[in-house]
Legacy VTK file of the C-alpha trace (Angstrom):
# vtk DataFile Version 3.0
C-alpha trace
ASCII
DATASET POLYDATA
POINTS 318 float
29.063 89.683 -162.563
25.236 89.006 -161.696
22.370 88.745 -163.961
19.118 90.129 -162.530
15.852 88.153 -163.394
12.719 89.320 -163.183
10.056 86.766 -162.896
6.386 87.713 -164.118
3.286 85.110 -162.306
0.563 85.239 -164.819
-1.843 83.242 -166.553
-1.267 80.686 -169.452
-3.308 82.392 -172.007
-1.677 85.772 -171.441
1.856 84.285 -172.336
1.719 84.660 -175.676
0.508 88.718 -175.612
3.256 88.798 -173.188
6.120 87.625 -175.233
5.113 89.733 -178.276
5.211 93.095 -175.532
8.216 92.421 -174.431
9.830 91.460 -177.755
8.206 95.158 -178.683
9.596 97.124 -175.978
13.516 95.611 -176.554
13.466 92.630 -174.054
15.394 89.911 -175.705
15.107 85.962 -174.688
12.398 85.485 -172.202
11.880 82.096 -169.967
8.246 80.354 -169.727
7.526 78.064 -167.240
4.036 76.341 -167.023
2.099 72.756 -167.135
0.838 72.974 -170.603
1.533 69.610 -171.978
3.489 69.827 -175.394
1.454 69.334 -178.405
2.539 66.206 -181.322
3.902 69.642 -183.306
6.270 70.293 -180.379
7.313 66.971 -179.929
8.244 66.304 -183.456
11.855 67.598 -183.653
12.792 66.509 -180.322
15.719 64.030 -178.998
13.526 62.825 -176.379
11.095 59.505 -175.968
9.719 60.212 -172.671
8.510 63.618 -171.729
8.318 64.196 -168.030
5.087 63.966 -166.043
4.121 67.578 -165.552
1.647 68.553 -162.604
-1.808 69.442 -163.424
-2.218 72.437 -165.310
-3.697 75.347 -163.599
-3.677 77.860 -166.198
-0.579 79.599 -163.889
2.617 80.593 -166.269
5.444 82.230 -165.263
7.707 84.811 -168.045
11.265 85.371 -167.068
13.619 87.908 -168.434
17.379 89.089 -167.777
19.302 92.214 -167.342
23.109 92.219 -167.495
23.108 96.399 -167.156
20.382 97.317 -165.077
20.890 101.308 -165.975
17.561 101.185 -167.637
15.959 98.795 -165.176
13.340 101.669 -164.437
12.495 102.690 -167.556
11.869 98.685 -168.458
9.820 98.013 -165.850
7.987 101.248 -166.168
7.449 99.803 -170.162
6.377 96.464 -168.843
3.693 97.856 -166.216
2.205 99.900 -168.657
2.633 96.970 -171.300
0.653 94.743 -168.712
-2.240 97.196 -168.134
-2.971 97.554 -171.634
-2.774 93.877 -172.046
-5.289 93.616 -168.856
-7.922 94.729 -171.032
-7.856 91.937 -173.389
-6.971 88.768 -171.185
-6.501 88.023 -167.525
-3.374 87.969 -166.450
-3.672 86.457 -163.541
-1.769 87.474 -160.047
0.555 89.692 -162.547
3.643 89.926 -159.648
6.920 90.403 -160.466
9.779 88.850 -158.335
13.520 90.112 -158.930
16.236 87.886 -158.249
20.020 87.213 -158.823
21.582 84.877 -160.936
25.163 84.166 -161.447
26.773 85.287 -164.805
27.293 81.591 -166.502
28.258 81.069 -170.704
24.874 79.176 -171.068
25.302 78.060 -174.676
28.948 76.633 -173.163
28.593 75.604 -169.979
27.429 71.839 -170.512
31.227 71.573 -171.908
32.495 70.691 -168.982
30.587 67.657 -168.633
31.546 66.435 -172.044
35.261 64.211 -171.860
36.702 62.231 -174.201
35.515 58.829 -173.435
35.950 55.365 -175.714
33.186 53.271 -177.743
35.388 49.981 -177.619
38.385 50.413 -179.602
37.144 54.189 -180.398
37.927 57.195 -178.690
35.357 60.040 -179.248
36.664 63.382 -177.340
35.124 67.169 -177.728
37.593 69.045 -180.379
39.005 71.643 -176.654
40.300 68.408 -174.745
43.306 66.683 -175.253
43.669 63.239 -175.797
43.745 61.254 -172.664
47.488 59.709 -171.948
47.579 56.006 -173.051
44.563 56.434 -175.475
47.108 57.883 -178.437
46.950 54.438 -180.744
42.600 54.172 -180.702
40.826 55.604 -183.784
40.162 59.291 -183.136
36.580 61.007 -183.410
36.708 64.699 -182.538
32.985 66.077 -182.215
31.535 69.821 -180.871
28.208 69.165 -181.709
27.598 73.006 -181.023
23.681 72.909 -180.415
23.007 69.698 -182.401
22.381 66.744 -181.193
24.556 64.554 -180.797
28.258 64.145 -178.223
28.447 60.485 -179.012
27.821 59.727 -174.939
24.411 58.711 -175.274
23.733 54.784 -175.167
21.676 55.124 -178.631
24.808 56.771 -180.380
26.690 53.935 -178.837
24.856 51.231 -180.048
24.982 52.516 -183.251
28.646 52.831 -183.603
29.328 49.365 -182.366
26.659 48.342 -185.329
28.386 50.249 -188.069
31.550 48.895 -186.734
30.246 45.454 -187.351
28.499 45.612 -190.775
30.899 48.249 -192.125
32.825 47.428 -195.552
35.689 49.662 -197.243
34.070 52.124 -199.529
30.258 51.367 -198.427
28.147 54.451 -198.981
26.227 55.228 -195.798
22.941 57.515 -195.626
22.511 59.066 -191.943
18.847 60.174 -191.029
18.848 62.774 -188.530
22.484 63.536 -188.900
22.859 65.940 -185.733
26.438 66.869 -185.018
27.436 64.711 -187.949
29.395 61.804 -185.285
27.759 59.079 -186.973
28.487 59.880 -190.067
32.136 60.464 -189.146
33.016 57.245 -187.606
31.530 55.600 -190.848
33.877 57.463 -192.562
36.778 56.762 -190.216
35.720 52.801 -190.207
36.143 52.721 -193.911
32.881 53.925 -195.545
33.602 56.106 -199.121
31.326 58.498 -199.012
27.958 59.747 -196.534
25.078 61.549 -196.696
23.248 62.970 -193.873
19.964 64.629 -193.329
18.507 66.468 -190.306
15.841 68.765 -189.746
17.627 71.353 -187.523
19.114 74.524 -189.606
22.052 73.992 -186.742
23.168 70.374 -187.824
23.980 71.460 -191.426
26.930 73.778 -189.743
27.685 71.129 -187.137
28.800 68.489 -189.272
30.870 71.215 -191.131
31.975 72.106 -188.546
33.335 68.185 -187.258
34.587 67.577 -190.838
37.038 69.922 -190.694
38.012 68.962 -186.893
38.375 65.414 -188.560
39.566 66.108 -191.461
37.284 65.228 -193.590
36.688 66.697 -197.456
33.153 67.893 -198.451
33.566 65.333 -201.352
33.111 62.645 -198.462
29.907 63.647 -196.662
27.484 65.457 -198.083
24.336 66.802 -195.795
21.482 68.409 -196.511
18.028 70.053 -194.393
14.771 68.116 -194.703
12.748 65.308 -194.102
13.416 61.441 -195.812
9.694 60.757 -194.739
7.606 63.187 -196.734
10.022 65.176 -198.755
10.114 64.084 -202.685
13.025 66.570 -202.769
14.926 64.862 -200.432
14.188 61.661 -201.189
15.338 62.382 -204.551
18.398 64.209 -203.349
19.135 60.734 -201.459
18.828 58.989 -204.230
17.362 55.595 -205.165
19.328 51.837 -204.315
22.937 53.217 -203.693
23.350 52.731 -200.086
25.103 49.826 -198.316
23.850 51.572 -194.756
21.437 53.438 -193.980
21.980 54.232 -189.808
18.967 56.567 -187.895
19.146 57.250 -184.610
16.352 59.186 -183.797
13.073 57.981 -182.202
11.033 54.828 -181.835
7.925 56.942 -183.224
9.800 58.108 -185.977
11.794 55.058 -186.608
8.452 53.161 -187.189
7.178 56.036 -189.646
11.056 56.034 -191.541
11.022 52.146 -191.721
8.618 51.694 -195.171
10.904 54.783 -196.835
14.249 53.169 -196.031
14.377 49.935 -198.702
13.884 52.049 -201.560
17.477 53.502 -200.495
19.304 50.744 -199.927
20.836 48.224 -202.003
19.670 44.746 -201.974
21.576 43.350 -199.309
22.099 46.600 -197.470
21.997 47.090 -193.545
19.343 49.259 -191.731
20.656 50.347 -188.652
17.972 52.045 -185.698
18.343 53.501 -182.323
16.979 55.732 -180.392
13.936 52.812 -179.065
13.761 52.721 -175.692
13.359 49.329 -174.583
9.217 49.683 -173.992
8.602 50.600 -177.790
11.041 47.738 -178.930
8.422 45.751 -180.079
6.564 48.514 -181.741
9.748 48.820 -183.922
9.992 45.693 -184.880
6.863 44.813 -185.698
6.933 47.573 -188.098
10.127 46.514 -189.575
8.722 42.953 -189.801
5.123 44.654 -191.807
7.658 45.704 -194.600
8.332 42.681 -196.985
11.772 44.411 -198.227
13.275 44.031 -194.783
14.355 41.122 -192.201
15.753 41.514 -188.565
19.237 40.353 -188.412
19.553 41.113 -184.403
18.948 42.854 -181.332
21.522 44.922 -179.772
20.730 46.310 -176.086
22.799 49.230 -173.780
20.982 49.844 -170.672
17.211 50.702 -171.769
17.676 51.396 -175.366
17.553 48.800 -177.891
19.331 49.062 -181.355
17.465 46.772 -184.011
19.497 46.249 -187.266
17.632 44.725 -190.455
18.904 43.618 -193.752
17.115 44.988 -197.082
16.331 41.308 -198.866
LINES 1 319
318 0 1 2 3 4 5 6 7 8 9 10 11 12 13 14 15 16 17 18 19 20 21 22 23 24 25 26 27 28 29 30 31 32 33 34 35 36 37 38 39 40 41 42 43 44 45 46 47 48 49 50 51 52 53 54 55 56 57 58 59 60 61 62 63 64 65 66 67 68 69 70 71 72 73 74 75 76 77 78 79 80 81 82 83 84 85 86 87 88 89 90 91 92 93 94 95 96 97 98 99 100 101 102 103 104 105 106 107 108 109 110 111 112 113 114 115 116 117 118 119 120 121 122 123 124 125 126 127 128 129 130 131 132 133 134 135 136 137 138 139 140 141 142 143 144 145 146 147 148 149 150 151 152 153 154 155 156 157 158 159 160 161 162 163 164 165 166 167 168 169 170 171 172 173 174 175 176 177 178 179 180 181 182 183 184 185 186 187 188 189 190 191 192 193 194 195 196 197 198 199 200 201 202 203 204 205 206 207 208 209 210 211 212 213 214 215 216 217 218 219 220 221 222 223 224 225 226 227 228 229 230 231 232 233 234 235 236 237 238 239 240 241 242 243 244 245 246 247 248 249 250 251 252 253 254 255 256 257 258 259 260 261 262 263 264 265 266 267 268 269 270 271 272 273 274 275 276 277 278 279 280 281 282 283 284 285 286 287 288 289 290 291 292 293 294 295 296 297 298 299 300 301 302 303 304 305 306 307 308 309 310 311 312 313 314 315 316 317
């Protein structure tokens, strides 16, 4: 089966009346595509470092819907046009034409599974809970991760370079604290490489049922890893909820920007003695990071890890 999509051209400022129309007249999940650079607001929950360099923006926007049954294709259009010319009175909209294409019928939400396989971290062997394990990999420590829409499959060189480091400076029974939790996989293969008990923290509503969901797949009690929405950086509640000198590890893999901001919160978590793990730098905001690690007198750099273009620095609390 095809979808049909129906394109809009208009102008930048009009995309906003013309989301709330056609959330009014029944159209659900639209498609924007314009120039507008993304505000610090925008930016601030994302997995990303480097936003692409967009063209100048021209004040053009284009607002795509789909139909699956296009029965009432008429009467929707018919509710957009006249949508549109009320809307024409209060903002330009620009060269307001509407294209109408075909698109094939994909599982959105699941169609990046096929690009996720089980792969190994050294002596690991992460694999997405619908795959089997590979034939001669049936001995390696097992990680089974769906991070359903939060971040986090393991592939990515930052997760890797974090695993490796809680590999290294893990001890049996260490309590861990994971910033920015995700799908839960770092919290996991602490668990797996001995630690006693985690606690995670994200700021996506999505992560909290992610790691749930990967505990079970792993079999992991909820007396083991605890997670919880919110923010370590700002949020007395959470900080609280954290708790105060109790971690052996505290691992983030997040961003360089927010690493730097995360860095002064982080010793009052950890025990003397305890290891702060980071990723998610890429290698041009390296020294950024470390010179904010090296402004906190609680903290020392122990090393330097590198994979590709993304640096994992890993500090001791003194």
């Amino acid at each position: 089966m095809k979808w049909r999509k129906y394109t809009l051209t208009t102008t930048t400022e009009a995309v906003d009346l013309i989301s709330s129309m056609y959330d009014e007249i029944g159209i659900e999940g639209i498609e924007i595509e314009d120039n507008v650079p993304l505000t610090e607001s925008e930016t601030k929950g994302m997995f990303i470092d480097i936003l692409p360099e967009l063209p100048p923006d021209e004040g053009v926007a284009k607002v795509s819907f789909y139909l699956e049954d296009i029965s009432r294709e008429e009467e929707i259009l018919k509710a957009v046009d006249e949508g549109l010319d009320e809307l024409s009175m209060f903002v330009d909209l620009g060269k307001r034409t509407m294209e109408i294409s075909e698109t094939e019928d994909k599982d959105w939400i699941n169609n990046w599974k096929q690009y996720f396989k089980p792969f190994t971290v050294d002596d690991i062997l992460i694999k997405p809970t619908w795959e089997t394990i590979p034939e001669g990999q049936e001995n390696k420590l097992l990680i089974q991760i769906d991070p359903g829409t939060a971040f986090g499959t393991g592939q990515h060189e930052t997760t890797q370079l974090c695993i490796r480091q809680l590999r290294k400076y893990m001890t049996a029974g260490a309590k861990v604290l994971d910033v920015g939790t995700g799908s839960g996989i770092l919290g996991i293969t602490a668990l797996k490489l001995g630690a006693g008990e985690v606690c995670g923290t994200d700021l996506d509503e999505n992560a909290i049922t992610a790691v749930g969901e990967n505990m079970e797949a792993n079999g992991i009690g909820e007396a083991q890893f605890h997670v919880v929405r919110g923010n370590l950086i700002d949020d007395r509640v959470i900080k609280d909820w954290a708790g105060y000198e109790r971690y052996d590890i505290v691992v983030a893999n997040i961003l360089a920007d927010v690493i730097i901001r995360l860095t002064p919160e982080v010793p009052p978590h950890l025990k003397h003695g305890g290891i702060f793990i980071t990723s998610g730098i890429i290698d041009m905001k390296e020294d950024a990071v470390k010179k904010a690690i090296e402004a906190n007198a609680e903290l020392e750099i122990l090393e330097t890890t590198r994979q590709g273009e993304w640096v994992s620095v890993t500090a001791r609390r003194k």
